[in-house]
N, C-alpha and C positions, 0 to 999 in steps of 0.2 A: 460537470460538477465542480473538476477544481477551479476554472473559471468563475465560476459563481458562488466559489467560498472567495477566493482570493477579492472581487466586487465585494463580497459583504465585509470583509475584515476593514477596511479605509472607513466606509459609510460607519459602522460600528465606533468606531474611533471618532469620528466625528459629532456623533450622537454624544459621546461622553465628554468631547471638548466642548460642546453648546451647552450640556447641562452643568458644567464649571462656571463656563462662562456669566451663564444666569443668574446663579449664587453671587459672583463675583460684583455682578452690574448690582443686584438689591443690598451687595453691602456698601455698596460705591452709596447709593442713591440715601442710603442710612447717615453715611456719611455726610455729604453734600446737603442734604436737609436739615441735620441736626449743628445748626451752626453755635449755639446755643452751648451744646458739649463741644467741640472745636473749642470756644476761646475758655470755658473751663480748661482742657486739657494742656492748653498753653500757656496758661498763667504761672504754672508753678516752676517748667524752666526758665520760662522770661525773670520772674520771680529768683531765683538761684544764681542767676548768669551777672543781670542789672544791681542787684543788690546787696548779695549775699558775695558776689565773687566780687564786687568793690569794695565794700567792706571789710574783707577780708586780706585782699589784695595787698591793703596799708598793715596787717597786723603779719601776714605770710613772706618771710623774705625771698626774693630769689635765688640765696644760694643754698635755698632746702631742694633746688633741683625741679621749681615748679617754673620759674620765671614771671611772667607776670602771674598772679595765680587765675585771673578770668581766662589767658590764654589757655593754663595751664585746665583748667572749668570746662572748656565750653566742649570737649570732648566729652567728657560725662554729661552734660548735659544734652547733645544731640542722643547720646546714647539712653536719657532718662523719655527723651521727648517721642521714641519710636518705640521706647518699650510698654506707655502702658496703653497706646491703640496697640500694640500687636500682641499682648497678651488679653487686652479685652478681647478678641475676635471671639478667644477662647469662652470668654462669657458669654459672649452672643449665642454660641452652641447651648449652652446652660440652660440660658431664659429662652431660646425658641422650641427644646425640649419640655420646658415646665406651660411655656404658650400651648403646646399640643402641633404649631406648626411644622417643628423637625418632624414628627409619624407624618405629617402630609409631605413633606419631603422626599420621606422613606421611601414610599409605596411607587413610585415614581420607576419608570420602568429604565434607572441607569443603577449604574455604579455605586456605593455608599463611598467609594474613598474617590470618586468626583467630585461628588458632595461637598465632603472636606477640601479637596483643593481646592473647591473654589471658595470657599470659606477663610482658608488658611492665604491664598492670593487676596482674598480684599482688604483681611487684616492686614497684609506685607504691602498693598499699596496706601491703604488708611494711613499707616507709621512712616510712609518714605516722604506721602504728600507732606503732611506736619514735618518731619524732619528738613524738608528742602524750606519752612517758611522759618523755623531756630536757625536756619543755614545763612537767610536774610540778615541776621543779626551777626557776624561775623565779623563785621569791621568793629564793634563794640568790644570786641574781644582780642584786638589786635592782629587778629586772623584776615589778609590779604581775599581779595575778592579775583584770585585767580583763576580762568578757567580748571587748569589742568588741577586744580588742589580742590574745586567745588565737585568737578565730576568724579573724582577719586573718594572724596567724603560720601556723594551720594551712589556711590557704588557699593562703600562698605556699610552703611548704612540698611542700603536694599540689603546685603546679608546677613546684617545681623538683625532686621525686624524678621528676617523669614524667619532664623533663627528662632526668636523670642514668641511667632506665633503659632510656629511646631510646637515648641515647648504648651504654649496655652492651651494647644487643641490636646496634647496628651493628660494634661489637668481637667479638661472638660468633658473626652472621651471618660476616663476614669472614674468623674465626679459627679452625682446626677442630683442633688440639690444649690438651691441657688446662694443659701445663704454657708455652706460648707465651700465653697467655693470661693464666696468673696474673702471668706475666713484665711484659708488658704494662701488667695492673689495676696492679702495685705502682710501677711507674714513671710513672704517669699520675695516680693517686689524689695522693699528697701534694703533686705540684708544683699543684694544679688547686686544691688547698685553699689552700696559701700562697700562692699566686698571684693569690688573689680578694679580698685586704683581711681576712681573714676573724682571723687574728692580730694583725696592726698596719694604723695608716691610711695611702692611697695615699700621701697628702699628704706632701710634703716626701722622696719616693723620689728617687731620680738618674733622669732624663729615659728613658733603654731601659726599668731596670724599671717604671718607670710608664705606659710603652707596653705591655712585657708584659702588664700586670697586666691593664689595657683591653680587652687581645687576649684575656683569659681566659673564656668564658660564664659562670664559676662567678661571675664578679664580679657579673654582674647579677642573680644570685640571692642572694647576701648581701648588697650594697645594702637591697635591699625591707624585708629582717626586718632591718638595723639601722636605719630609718627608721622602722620601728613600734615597736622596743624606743623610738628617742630620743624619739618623740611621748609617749610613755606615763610616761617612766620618772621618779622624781626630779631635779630641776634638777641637783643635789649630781652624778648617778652615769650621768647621760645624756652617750653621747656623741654628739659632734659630729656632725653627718648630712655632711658634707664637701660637694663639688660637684660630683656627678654627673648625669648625666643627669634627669629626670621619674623618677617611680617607675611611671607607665606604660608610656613608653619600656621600662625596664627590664622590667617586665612581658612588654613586645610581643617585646622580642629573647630572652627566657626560651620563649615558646608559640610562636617561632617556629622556636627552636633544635629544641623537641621533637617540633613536627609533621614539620620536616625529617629530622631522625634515623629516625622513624618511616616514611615515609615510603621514606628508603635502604635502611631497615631491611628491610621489607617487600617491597621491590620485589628484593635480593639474598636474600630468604627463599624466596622465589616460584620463582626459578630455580630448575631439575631439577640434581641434581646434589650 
């Protein structure tokens, strides 16, 4: 008997990683087809990075501590470019409950918080895919085309879309119409971006917004990637790393924000109902 429990515990396990998996492949396949939404969702950092961060570049001096200021950009904007695939994953939960396809989901003889992962993994590859092709643009930004500084971006990057589509899937578990939802995504997305450093530096804010800003998670996600752009980048076009916490630290409060998320996420998935 214990023989043939300790046999069924692997195979059980495995039953729950193929139904992730599946999840995972149909949001791949969502993705990969809808090229259409792709180059909508890249327009508006290419848009920010090309335009708005040259532009601005001639009006921003360097010694506000930005450096060149597209250098100074393009780390919010990788960070703008994986946040809103990894927060739509969360709407994809929304619209396949209002489709009726999540109950065919449901019934389905696994896990509900497999379900989710594998939900929450296709939006964290949706967000890294798009983020490694704003990564493409990095000479534009005075940003060297270093191996060791590409795979360090796309490492933090991988953490902080998990990050941003915990968070979605907690909005989505939570939220069960479609249009409360988008109401939500749109009042939550922009202040989360300007609120993390990710346009201008902390430094030198009036004392509340510089608490907000602290109070914002998104902050310790663009930390990380302007502290690899300023390692790497020309002296001339590096900005300033400011004085924040470790980039570890930063790290710690990113993986921990996402297992939490996950975590709520899952555990309000799980209930019937």
């Amino acid at each position: 008997m214990t023989a043939v429990a300790a046999a069924a515990v692997p195979a059980g396990v495995r039953h729950e990683v193929r139904a992730a998996r599946v999840v995972w492949q149909r949001e791949m396949m969502r993705f990969l087809r809808n090229r259409g939404r792709l180059a909508v969702t890249l327009v508006q950092p290419v848009f920010l990075l090309l335009v708005l961060g040259t532009g601005l570049s001639v009006l921003v001096p360097s010694t506000a501590g930005t450096g060149d200021y597209r250098t100074y950009l393009f780390p919010g904007v990788l960070t703008m470019t994986v946040q809103m695939p990894a927060i739509g994953a969360g709407a994809s939960i929304v619209w396949d409950r209002e489709a009726g396809f999540l109950r065919e989901m449901l019934v389905a003889p696994v896990r509900r918080g497999s379900l989710l992962l594998g939900k929450c993994a296709g939006g964290t590859t949706v967000a890294i895919c798009q983020g490694v092709l704003v990564l493409s643009l990095a000479g534009t930004a005075h940003v060297p085309y270093d191996p060791a500084l590409l795979a360090t971006l796309t490492g933090e990057l991988a953490l902080s879309a998990l990050a941003l589509t915990a968070l979605g899937a907690v909005a989505a578990v939570c939220i069960s119409r479609v249009e409360t939802f988008q109401a939500v995504l749109s009042f939550a997305m922009t202040p989360l971006l300007f609120l993390s450093g990710a346009m201008f530096p902390l430094a030198g804010l009036p004392r509340w917004l510089t608490v907000i800003c602290l109070a914002n998670p998104l902050t310790y996600a663009v930390d990380p990637l302007r502290r690899a752009v300023a390692a790497h980048a020309p002296a001339a076009a590096a900005p300033s790393p400011g004085r924040q916490l470790p980039v570890a630290a930063e790290l710690g409060i990113t993986a921990a924000l996402a297992a939490t998320a996950l975590a709520v996420a899952a555990h309000r998935f799980a209930r019937p109902g």
